[in-house]
C-alpha positions as CSV (number, residue, x, y, z in Angstrom):
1,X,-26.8,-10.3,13.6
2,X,-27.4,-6.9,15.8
3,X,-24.0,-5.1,16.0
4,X,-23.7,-1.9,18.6
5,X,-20.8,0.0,17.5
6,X,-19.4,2.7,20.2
7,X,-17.1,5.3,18.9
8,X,-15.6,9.0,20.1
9,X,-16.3,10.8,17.2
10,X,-17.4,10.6,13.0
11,X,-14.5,13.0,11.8
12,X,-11.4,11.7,11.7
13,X,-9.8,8.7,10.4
14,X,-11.4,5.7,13.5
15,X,-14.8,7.8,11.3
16,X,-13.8,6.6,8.1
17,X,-13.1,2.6,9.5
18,X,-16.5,2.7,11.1
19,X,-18.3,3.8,8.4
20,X,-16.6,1.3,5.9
21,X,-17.4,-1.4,8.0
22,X,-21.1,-0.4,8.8
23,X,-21.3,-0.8,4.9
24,X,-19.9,-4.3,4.5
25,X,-21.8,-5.6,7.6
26,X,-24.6,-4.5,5.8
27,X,-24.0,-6.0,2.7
28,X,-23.8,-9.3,4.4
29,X,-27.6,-8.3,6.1
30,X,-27.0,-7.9,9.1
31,X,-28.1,-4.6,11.3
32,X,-25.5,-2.3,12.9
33,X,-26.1,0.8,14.9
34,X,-23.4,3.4,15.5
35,X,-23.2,6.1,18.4
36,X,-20.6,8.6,18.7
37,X,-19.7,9.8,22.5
38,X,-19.0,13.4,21.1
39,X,-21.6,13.6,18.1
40,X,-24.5,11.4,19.8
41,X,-23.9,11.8,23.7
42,X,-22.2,14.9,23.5
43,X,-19.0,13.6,26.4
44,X,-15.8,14.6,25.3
45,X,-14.0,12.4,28.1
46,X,-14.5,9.2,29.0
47,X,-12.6,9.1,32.2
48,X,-14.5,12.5,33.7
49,X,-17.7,10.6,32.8
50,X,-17.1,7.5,33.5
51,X,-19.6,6.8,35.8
52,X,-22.6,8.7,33.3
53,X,-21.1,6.7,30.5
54,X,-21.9,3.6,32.3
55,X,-25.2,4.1,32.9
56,X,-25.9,5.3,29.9
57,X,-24.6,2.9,27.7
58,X,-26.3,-0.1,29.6
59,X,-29.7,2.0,28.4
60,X,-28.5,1.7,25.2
61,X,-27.4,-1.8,25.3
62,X,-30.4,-2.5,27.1
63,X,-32.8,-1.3,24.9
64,X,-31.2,-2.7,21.6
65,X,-30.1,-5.9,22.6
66,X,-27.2,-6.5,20.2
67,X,-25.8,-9.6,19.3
68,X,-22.0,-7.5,19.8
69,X,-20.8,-4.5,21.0
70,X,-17.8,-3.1,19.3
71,X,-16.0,-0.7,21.0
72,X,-13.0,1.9,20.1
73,X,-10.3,2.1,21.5
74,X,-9.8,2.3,25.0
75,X,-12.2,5.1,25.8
76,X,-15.1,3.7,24.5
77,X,-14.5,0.0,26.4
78,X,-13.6,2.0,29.4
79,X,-17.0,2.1,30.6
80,X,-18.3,-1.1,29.7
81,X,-15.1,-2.8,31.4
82,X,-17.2,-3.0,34.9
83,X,-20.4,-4.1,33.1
84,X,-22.6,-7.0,34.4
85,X,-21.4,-10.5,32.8
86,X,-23.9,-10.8,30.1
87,X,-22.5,-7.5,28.6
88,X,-18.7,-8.4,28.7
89,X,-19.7,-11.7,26.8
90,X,-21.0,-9.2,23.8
91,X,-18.1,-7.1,24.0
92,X,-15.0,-6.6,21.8
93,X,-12.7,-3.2,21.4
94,X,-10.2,-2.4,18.9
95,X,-7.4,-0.8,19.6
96,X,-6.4,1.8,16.6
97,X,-3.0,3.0,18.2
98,X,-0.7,3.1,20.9
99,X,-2.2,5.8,23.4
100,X,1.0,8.5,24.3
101,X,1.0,10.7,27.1
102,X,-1.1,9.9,30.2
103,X,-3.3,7.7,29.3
104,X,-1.3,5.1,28.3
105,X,-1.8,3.3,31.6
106,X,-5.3,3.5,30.6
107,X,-4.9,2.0,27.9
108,X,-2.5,-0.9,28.8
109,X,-5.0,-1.7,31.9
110,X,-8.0,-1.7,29.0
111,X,-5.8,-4.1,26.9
112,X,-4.7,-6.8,29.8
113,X,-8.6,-7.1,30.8
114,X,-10.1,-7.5,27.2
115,X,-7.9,-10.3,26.4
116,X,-8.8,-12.0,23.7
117,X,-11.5,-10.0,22.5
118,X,-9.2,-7.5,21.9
119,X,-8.6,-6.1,18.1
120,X,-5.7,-4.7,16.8
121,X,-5.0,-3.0,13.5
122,X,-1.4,-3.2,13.3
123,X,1.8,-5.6,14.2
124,X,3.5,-3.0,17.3
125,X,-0.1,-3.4,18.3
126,X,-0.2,-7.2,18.8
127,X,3.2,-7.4,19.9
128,X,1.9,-5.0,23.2
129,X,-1.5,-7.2,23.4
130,X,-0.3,-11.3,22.3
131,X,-3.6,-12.4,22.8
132,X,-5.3,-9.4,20.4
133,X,-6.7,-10.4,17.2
134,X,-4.5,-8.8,14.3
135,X,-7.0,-7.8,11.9
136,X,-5.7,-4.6,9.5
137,X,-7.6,-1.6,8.4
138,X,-8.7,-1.6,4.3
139,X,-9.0,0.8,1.5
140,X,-12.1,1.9,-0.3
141,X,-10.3,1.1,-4.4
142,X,-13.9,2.6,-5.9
143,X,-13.1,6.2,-3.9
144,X,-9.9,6.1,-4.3
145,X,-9.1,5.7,-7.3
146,X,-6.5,7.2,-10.2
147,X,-7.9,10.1,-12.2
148,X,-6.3,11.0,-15.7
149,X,-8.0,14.1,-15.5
150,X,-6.1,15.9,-13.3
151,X,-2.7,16.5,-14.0
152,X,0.2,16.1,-11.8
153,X,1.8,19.3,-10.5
154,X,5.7,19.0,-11.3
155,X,8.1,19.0,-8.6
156,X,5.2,18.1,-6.0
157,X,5.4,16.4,-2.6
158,X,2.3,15.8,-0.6
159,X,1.8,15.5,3.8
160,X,-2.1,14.3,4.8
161,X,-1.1,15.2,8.6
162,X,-2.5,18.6,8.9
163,X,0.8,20.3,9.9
164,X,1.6,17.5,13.8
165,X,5.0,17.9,14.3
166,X,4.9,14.4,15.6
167,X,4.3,13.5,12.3
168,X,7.4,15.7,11.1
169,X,5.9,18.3,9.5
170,X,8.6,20.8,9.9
171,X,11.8,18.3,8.7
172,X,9.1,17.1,5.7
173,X,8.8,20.6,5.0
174,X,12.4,21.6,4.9
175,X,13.2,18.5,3.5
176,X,11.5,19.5,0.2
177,X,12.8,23.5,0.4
178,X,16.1,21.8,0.0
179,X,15.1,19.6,-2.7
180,X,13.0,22.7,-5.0
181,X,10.4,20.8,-4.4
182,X,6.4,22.0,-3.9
183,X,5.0,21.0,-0.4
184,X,1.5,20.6,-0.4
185,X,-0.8,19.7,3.0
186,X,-4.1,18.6,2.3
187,X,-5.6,20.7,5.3
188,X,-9.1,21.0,5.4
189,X,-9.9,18.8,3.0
190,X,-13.1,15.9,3.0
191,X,-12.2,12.3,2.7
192,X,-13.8,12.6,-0.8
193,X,-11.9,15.5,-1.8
194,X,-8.9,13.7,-0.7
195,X,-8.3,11.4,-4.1
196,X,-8.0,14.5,-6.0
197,X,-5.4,15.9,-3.9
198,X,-3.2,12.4,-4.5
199,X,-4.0,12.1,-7.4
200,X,-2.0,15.9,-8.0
201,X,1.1,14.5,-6.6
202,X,4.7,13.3,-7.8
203,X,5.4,12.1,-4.4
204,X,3.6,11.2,-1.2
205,X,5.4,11.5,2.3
206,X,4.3,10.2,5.6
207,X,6.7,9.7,8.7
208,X,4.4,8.9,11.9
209,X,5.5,8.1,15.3
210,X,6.3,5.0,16.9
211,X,2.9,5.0,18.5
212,X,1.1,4.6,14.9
213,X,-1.2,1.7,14.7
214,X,-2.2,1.4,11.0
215,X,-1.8,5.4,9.1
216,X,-4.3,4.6,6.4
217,X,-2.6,7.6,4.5
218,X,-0.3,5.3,2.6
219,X,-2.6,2.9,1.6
220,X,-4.4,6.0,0.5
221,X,-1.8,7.4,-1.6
222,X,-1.0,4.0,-3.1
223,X,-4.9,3.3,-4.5
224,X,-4.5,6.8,-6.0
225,X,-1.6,5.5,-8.2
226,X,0.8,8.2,-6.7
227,X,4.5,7.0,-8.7
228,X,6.4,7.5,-5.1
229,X,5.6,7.0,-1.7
230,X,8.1,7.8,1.2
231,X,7.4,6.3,4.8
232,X,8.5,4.6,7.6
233,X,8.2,0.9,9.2
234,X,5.8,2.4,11.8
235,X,2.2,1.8,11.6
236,X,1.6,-0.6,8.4
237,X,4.7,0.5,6.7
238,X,7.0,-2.8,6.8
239,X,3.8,-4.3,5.3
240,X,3.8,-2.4,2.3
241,X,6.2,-1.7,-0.6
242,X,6.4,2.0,-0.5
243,X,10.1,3.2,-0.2
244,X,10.9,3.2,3.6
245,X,13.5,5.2,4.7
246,X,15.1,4.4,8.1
247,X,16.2,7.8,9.7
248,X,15.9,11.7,8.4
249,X,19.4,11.5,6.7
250,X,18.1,9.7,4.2
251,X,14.6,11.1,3.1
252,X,16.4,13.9,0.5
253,X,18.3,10.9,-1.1
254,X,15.3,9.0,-1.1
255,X,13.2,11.6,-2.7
256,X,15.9,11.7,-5.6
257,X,16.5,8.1,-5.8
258,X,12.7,6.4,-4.9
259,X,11.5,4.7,-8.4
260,X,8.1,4.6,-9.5
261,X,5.7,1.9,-9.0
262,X,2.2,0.6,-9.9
263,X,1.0,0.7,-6.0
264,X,-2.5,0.3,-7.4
265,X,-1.6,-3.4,-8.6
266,X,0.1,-3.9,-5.7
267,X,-3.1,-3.4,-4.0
268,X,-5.7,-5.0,-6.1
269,X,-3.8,-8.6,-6.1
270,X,-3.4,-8.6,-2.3
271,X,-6.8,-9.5,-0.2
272,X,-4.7,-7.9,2.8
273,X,-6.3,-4.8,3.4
274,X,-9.7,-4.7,1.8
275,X,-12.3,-3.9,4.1
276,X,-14.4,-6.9,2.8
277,X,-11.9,-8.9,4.4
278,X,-11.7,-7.2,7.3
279,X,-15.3,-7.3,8.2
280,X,-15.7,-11.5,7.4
281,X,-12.5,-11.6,9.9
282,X,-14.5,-10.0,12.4
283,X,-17.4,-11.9,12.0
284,X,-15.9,-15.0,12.2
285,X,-14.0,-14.1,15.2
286,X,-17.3,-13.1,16.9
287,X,-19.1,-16.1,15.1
288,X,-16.2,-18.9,16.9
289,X,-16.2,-17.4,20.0
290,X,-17.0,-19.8,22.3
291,X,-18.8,-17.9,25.0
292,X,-20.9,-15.6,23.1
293,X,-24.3,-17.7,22.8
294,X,-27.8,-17.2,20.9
295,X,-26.0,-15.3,17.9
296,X,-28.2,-14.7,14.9
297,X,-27.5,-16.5,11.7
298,X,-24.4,-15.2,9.8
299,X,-24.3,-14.6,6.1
């Protein structure tokens, strides 16, 4: 199977889920080509281009002849939405987050047309789009990974948000003042320095927005063998077991009170988010799709 895999850009964290897919479709033999609309085409809107976009990805799609295009997120299927009919038959987007501010209408009007070839990473997600796959994000366990090498700095507490206030930063950070605790923010950091800098902390802390579709921090954190994680039920988090506090009250309390737990284990006897799982869902979603015809042979 040919996939053609459209996203906006490698660094971030929609990077890191195309990547770890690309390597378990792979794995499985079959071929998948990846272009970036920032790195590769060098657009930084979709809507300002729209018309460019078009043209240019029906060269693309033209000249590869995938099996599948995958898009992501509503940006990257925004162009292909007006297609000609053989295309929309090859084409399925995922949808990472909810989309705040303006183009949230974009998004919504991206959503109702793809249907049911629609992906979604997490459960707000599918409750927006009902007909939307659910199909959640994984974690690499090989990368990260516990080290007993590095020691744990006492009294730390760790943010991965790079200082958004809609990920509150600033009530995190006074939060811990309060407590004597160390706040550390892994800023500027790669994703494979990243397991050392969880693996040097007491406690992790994430609070993201209602908008949130999977934050792939916790599950981060928790393959790291970090003893206490602090969240949220947005995103993933009423998925997980990580301590889950329900308003800003109560994060000082929970930082005091939160017990220690093997998250590792936790993650290693649940199939739920490995990206092996994730990429056979996809595959036989594409694979039992009843109007996509003269698919190669699956493995």
């Amino acid at each position: 199977m040919k996939i053609l895999l459209f996203l906006q850009k490698w660094p971030g964290g929609v990077g890191v889920v195309v990547n770890s897919l690309k390597k378990e479709f792979l794995k499985k033999g079959h071929e998948v080509i990846c272009i970036s609309r920032e790195d590769d085409l060098k657009k930084f809107s979709s809507v300002k281009n729209l018309f460019w976009l078009k043209k240019e990805y029906a060269k693309i799609i033209l000249r590869e002849n995938p099996d599948i295009v995958y898009t992501q997120d509503w940006s990257m299927a925004l162009p292909l939405i007006f297609s000609n009919k053989r295309t929309n038959q090859k084409h399925f987007c995922c949808f990472h987050g909810h989309q705040p501010g303006k183009s949230k209408a974009f998004q919504k009007g991206v959503g109702k047309i793809m249907g049911n070839k629609l992906i979604v990473v997490g459960d707000s997600l599918k409750k927006a789009y009902p007909r939307a796959s659910l199909i959640y994000n994984g974690i690499d366990l090989n990368l990260f990974k516990p080290d007993k090498e590095i020691k744990k700095i006492k009294n730390s507490v760790g943010f991965v948000n790079w200082k958004k206030e809609e990920y509150n930063y600033s009530y995190i950070k006074n939060a811990c003042k309060k407590e004597g605790k160390i706040f550390l923010v892994a800023e500027g950091l790669s994703q494979k320095e990243m397991p050392d800098f969880y693996n040097s902390l007491e406690i992790f802390i994430s609070l993201p927005p209602k908008y949130t579709g999977f934050n792939m921090s916790w599950l981060e954190a928790m393959s790291c063998g970090v003893p206490k994680i602090i969240g949220n039920g947005f995103g993933v988090g009423k998925k997980i077991q990580i301590t889950q506090i329900e308003d800003f009250s109560s994060l000082n309390e929970a930082m005091k009170k939160s017990e220690e737990k093997d998250y590792r284990k936790i993650l290693k006897n649940s199939n739920k988010f490995s990206w092996e799982e994730n990429a056979m869902k996809l595959l036989k979603l594409w694979k039992n799709d009843s109007i996509i015809v003269n698919l190669r042979t699956f493995k």
